[in-house]
ZASEFI-105071 format. One line per 5 residues: their letters; for each residue x, y, z of C-alpha. Coordinates in Angstrom, 1 decimal. Layout:
N
A = X Y Z  ...
This chain:
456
XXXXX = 0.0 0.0 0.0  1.3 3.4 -0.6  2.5 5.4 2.4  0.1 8.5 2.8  1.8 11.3 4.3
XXXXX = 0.8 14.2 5.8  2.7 17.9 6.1  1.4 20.4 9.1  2.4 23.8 7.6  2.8 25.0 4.3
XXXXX = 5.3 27.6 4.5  9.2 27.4 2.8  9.6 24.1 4.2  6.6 22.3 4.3  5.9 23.0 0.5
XXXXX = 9.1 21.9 -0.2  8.7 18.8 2.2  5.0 18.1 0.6  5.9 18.3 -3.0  8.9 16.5 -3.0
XXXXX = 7.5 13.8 -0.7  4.7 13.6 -4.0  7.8 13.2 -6.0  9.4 10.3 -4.3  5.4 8.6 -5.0
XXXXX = 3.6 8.7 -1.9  -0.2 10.6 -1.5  0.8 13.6 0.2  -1.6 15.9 2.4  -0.6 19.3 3.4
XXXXX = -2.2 21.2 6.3  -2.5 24.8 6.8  -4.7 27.4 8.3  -4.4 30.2 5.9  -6.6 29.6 3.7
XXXXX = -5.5 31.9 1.4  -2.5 30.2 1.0  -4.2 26.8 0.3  -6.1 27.9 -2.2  -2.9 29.4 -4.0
XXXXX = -1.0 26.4 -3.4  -4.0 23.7 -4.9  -3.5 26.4 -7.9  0.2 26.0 -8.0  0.8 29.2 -6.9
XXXXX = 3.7 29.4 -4.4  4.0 32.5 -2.1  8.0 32.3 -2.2  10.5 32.2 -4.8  12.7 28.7 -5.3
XXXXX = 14.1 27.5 -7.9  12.6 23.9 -9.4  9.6 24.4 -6.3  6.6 25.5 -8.6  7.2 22.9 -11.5
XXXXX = 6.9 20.1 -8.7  4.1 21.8 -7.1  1.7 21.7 -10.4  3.2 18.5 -11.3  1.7 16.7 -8.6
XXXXX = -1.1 18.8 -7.7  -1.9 17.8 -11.4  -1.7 14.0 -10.6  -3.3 14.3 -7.5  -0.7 12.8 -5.3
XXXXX = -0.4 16.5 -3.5  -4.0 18.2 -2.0  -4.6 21.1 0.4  -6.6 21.5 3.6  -7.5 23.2 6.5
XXXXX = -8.7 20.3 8.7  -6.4 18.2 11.2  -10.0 15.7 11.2  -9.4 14.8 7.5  -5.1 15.0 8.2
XXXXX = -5.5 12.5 10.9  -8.2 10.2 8.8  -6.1 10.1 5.6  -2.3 9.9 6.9  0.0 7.5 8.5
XXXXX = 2.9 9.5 8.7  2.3 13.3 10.1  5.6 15.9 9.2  5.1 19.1 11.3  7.2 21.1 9.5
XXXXX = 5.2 24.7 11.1  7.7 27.5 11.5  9.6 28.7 15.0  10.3 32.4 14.9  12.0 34.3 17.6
XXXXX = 10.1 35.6 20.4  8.8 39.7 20.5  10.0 39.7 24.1  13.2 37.6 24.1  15.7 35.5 21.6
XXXXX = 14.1 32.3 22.7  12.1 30.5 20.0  8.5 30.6 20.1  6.9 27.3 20.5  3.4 27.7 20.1
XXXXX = 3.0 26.6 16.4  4.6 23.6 17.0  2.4 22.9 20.1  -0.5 23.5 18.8  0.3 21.4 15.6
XXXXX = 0.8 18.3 18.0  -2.1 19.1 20.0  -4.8 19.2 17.3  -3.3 16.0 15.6  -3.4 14.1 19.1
XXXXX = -7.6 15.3 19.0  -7.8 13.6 16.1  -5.6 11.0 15.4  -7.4 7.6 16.1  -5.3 4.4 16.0
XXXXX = -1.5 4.1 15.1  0.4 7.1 13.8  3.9 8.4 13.7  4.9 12.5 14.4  7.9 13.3 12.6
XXXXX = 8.7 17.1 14.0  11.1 19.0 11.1  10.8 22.3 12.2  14.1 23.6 14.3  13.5 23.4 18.2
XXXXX = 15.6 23.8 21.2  16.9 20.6 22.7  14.4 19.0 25.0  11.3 19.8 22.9  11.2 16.6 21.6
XXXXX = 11.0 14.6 24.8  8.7 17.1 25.6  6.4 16.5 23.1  6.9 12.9 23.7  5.6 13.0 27.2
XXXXX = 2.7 14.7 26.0  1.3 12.2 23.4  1.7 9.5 25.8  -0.5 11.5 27.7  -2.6 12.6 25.3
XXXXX = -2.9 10.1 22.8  -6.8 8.7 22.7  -7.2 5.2 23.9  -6.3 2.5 21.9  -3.9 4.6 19.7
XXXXX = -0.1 4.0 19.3  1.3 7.1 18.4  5.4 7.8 18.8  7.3 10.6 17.9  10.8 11.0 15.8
XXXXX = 12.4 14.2 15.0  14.2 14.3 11.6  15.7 17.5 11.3  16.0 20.1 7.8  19.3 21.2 6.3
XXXXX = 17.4 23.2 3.2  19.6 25.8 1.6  16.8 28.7 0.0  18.1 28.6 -3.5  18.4 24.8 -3.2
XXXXX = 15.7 22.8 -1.5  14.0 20.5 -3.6  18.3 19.2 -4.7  18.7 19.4 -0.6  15.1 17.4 -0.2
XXXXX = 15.7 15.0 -3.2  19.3 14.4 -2.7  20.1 15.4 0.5  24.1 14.8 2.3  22.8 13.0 5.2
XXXXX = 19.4 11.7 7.1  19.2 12.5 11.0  16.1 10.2 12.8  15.9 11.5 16.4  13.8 8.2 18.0
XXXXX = 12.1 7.6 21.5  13.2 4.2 22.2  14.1 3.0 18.5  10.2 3.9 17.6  9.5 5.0 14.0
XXXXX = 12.8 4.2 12.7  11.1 1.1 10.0  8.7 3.3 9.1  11.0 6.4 8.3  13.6 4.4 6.3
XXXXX = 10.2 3.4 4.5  9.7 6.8 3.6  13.0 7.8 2.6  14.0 4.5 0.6  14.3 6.5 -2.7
XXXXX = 16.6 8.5 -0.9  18.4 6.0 0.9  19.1 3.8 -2.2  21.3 6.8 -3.7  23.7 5.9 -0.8
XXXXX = 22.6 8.9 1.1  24.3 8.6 4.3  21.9 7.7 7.6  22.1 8.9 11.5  20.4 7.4 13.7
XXXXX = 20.4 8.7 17.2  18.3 10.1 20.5  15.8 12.8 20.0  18.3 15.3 21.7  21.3 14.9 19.3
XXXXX = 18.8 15.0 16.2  17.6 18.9 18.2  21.2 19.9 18.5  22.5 18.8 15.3  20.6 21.7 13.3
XXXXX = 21.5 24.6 15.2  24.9 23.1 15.4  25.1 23.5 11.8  23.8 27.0 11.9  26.3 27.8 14.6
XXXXX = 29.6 26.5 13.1  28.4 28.3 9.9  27.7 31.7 12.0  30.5 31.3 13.3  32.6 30.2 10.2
XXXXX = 31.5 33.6 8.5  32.1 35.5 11.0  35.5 34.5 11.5  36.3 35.8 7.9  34.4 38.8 8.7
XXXXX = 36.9 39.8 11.8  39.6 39.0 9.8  38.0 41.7 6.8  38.4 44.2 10.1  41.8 43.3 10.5
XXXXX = 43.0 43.8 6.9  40.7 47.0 6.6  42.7 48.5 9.0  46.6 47.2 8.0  46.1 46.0 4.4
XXXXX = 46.0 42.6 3.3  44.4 40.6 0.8  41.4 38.9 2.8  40.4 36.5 -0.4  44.0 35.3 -1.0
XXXXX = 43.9 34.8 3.0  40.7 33.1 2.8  42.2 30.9 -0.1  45.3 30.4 2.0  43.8 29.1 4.9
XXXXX = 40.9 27.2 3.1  43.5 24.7 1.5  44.0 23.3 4.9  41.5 20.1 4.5  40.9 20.9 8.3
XXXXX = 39.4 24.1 7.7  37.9 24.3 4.0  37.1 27.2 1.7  33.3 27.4 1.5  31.6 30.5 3.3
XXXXX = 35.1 32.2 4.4  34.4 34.5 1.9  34.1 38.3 3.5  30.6 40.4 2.8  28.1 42.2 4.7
XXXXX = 27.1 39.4 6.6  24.6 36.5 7.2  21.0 37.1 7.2  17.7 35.1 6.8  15.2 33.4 8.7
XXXXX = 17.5 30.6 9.9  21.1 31.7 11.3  20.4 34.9 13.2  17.3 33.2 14.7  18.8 30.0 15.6
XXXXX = 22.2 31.2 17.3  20.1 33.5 19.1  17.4 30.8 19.9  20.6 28.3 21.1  22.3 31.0 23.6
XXXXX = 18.4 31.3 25.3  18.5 27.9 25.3  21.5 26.7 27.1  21.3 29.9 29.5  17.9 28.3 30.5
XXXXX = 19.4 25.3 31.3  22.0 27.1 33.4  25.5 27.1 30.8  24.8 31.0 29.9  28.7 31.1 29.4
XXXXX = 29.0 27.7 27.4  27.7 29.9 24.4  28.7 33.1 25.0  30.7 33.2 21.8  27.9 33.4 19.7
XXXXX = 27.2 36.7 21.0  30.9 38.2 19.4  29.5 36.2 16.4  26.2 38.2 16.0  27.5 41.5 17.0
XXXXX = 30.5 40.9 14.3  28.2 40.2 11.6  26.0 43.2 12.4  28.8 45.3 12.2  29.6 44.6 8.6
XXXXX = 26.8 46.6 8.3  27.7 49.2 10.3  30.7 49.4 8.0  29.5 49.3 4.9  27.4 52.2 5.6
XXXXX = 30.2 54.2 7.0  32.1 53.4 3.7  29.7 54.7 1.8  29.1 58.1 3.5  33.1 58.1 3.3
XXXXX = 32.8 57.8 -0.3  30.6 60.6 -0.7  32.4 63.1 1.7  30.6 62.0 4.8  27.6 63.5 3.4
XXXXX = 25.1 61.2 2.3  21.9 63.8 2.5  20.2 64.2 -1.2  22.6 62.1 -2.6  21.4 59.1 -5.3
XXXXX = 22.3 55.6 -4.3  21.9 52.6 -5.7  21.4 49.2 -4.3  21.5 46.3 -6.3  20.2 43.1 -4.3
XXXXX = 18.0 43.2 -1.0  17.8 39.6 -0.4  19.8 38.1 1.8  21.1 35.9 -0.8  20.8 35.1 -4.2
XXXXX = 18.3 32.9 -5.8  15.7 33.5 -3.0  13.2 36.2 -2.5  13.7 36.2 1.0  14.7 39.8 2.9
XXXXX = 14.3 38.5 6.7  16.8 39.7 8.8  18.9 40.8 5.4  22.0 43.2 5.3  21.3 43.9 2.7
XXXXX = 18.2 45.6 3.2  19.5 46.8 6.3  21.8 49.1 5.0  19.4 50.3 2.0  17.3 51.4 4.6
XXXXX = 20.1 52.7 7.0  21.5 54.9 3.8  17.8 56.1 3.3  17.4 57.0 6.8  20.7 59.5 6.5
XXXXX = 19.2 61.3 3.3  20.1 59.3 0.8  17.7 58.5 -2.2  17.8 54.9 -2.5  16.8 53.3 -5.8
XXXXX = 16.7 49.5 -5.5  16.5 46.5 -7.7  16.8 42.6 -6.6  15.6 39.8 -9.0  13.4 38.2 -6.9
XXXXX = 13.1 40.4 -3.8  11.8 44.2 -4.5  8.2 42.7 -3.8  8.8 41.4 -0.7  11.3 44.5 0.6
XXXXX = 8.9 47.0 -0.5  6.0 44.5 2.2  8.9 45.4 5.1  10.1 49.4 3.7  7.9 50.7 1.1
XXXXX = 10.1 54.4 1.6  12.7 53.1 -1.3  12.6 53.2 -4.9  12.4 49.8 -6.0  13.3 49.8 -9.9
XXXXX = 13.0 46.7 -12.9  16.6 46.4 -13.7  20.0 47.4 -12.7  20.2 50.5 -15.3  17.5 51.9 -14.0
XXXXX = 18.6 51.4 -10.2  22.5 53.1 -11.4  20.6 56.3 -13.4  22.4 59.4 -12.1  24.1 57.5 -9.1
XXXXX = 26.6 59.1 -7.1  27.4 55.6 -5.8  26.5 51.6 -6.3  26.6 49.1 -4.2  26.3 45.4 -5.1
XXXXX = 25.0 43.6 -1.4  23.7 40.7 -2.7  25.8 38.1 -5.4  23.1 36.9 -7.8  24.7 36.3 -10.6
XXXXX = 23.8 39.3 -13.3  25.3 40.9 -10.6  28.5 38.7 -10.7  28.6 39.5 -14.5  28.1 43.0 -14.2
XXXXX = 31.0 44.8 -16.3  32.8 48.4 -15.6  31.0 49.5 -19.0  27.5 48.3 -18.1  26.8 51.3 -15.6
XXXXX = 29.5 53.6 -16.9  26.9 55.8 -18.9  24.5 56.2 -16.6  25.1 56.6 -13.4  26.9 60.7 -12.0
XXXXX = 29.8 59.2 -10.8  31.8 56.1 -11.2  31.9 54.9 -7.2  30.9 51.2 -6.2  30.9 49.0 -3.0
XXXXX = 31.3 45.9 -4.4  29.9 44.1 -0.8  29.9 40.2 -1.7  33.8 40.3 -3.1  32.8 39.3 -6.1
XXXXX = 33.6 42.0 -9.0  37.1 42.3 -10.8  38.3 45.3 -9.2  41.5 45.6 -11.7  39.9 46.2 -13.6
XXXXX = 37.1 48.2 -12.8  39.8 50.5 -11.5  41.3 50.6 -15.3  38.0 51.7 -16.3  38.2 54.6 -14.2
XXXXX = 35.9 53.5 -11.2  36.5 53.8 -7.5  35.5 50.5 -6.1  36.2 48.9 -3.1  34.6 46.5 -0.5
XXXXX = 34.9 44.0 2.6  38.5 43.5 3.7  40.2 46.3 1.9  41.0 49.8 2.3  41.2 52.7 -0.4
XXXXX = 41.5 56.2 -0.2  39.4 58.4 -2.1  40.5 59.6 -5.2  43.6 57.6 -6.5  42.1 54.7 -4.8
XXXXX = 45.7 53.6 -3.6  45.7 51.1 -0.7  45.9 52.9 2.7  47.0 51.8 6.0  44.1 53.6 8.2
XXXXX = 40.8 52.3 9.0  37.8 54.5 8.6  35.7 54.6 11.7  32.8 52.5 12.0  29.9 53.6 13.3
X = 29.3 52.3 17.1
């Protein structure tokens, strides 16, 4: 018999979790309460941008292995397997995580499930939820019903989740005694049988290992980013320095590349989430790093700003800047938590006129700061702009050439904020560019051996 699975929430993950679970061949379910949303998604609408995501998402809304709803009665009456996959944003009145979705997902399954069932929780929790949870369906489940509870954790990159669903580089099962672990390796045998490799562990370790993750990535780019302030202030090359240390096998190249910073609905969040966490449980110093980390990666955006009120003679009232990118990274529409944005807003907020233009993201920026000008294309963004600044590396960006803005913006002055422009030769094309983990002054552009302050 075909597994039928169920998907509580419908947001970035669960749509990606729903559709690619109709992929793989089972009857998939996804729950929701907006119903606005529903009726989108059963239209193969999605309200986000991912690459691959909407082609799956008519594909088998078209087959009818993938259907909407609002009702945990028909969830629990036409699913064995129940993925709560509902989202865990930060707290208004702390950095703890806010567990109320993911409460109330397990309580109205356990009103309705009758019989055997198995909760697999995917959204990101701090460690202890899970037995928590645990202890609650025993309580709660109805008599004569055998419910247990895994956790199986997400490692979605936006940009990349139905290659990260369909092909992931591993499979955490968090179990309660071994339960659930035959019936999961049922679900994922299509991934399984491309040699994916499989952890199998206690519901605590499958918690910890996603923030973790998110931690030693945090942490990785912020390392890069201290060592951007280092070589702004004494010179240096921070991308040859990146290179040089990311040959050690140790170590590794990938995200030790200097910016403005992490953003998004998952790093910031989690790291902040983790230190609540482990304060709670009485280790308030065990964690305390993270705190450097977050405060290091807000200040790239301190100094990016400061750069570019530097650039313009520390007067950035009335003058025209341009923004290219919002998001807080490429191939994603999504502007939570983005530097990017951040500083658009923070150069708008000193007098600047901001004209903006992202591939995916002006819709969703202009939701959070309708104030900017948020332009079709990169021309019209650089018209008459006494300064550019690239803060997000999607790749038109990436291809951008000195020549391609040369005739239309007031003066040739760019922040080139992801590292990822050929500054040679820019500079031969009469430009003054410059960016994270460098140093020039104004006018020749020559490499200096003084900092400029960053804003406290």
């Amino acid at each position: 018999m075909t597994l039928r699975i169920s998907v509580i929430g419908t947001g970035y993950l669960g749509a990606t979790h729903a559709a690619c679970m109709a992929e793989m061949g089972y009857e998939v379910i996804g729950l929701d309460i907006d119903k606005t949303k529903l009726d989108a998604l059963a239209a193969g609408i999605l309200p986000f941008h991912e690459p691959g995501l909407p082609e799956l998402l008519r594909k088998h809304v078209a087959s009818g292995r993938l259907r909407f709803t609002d009702s945990y009665a028909e969830v629990a009456a036409g699913a064995d397997i129940h993925f709560i996959t509902v989202g865990t944003p930060q707290r208004a009145d702390s950095q703890s995580a806010d567990m109320s979705y993911v409460d109330g997902a397990v309580d109205s399954l356990l009103e309705h499930i009758n019989g055997d069932a198995l909760i697999v929780g995917k959204s990101t929790v701090p460690v202890g939820t899970a037995r928590r949870l645990s202890e609650k369906i025993a309580q709660g489940a109805k008599a004569g019903s055998s419910i247990a509870l895994a956790w199986n954790p997400e490692f979605l990159r936006e940009g990349f989740a139905v290659q990260d669903t369909l092909r992931p580089d591993r499979l955490v099962y968090g179990l309660d005694n071994g339960r659930g672990l035959e019936l999961l390796r049922e679900v994922y045998a299509p991934v399984l049988a491309l040699d994916t490799p499989e952890v199998v562990t206690d519901l605590e370790t499958s918690e910890l290992v996603k923030v973790a993750a998110n931690a030693f990535l945090a942490t990785k780019i912020s390392f890069i980013n201290a060592f951007a302030e280092v070589t702004e202030t004494v010179g240096g090359d921070i991308k040859v320095l990146a290179d040089a240390i990311g040959y050690d096998k140790r170590i590794g190249r990938r995200f030790l590349n200097a910016g403005v910073g992490f953003g998004g609905g998952c790093l910031p969040k989690d790291i902040r989430a983790l230190q609540a966490r482990v304060s709670e449980l009485g280790l308030s110093q065990t964690m305390g790093f993270l705190a450097e980390v977050d405060q290091i990666n807000l200040r790239r955006r301190d100094r990016v700003v400061s750069l570019a009120s530097h650039m313009l003679g520390n007067e950035l009232a009335d003058k025209q800047v341009s923004v290219l990118g919002v998001t807080f990274k490429p191939n994603s529409d999504d502007v939570r938590d983005s530097p990017a944005l951040d500083i658009a807003v923070r150069l708008y907020n000193e007098g600047a006129e901001v004209s903006v233009y992202d591939p995916e993201g002006n819709a969703n920026a202009a939701g959070r700061f309708p104030r900017l000008n948020y332009v079709d294309s990169y021309t019209e963004a650089a018209k008459n702009a006494d300064l550019v600044l690239v803060l997000t590396e999607w790749d038109e960006f990436r291809e951008l050439q000195p020549a391609d803005l040369a005739s239309v913006v007031s003066q040739r002055k760019l922040i080139d904020g992801r590292n990822v422009l050929d500054r040679p030769e820019w500079r031969e094309q009469g430009w003054s560019i410059t960016g994270p983990g460098e140093y020039f002054e104004l006018g020749n552009m020559a490499p200096a051996t003084t900092a400029i302050p960053v804003q406290s």
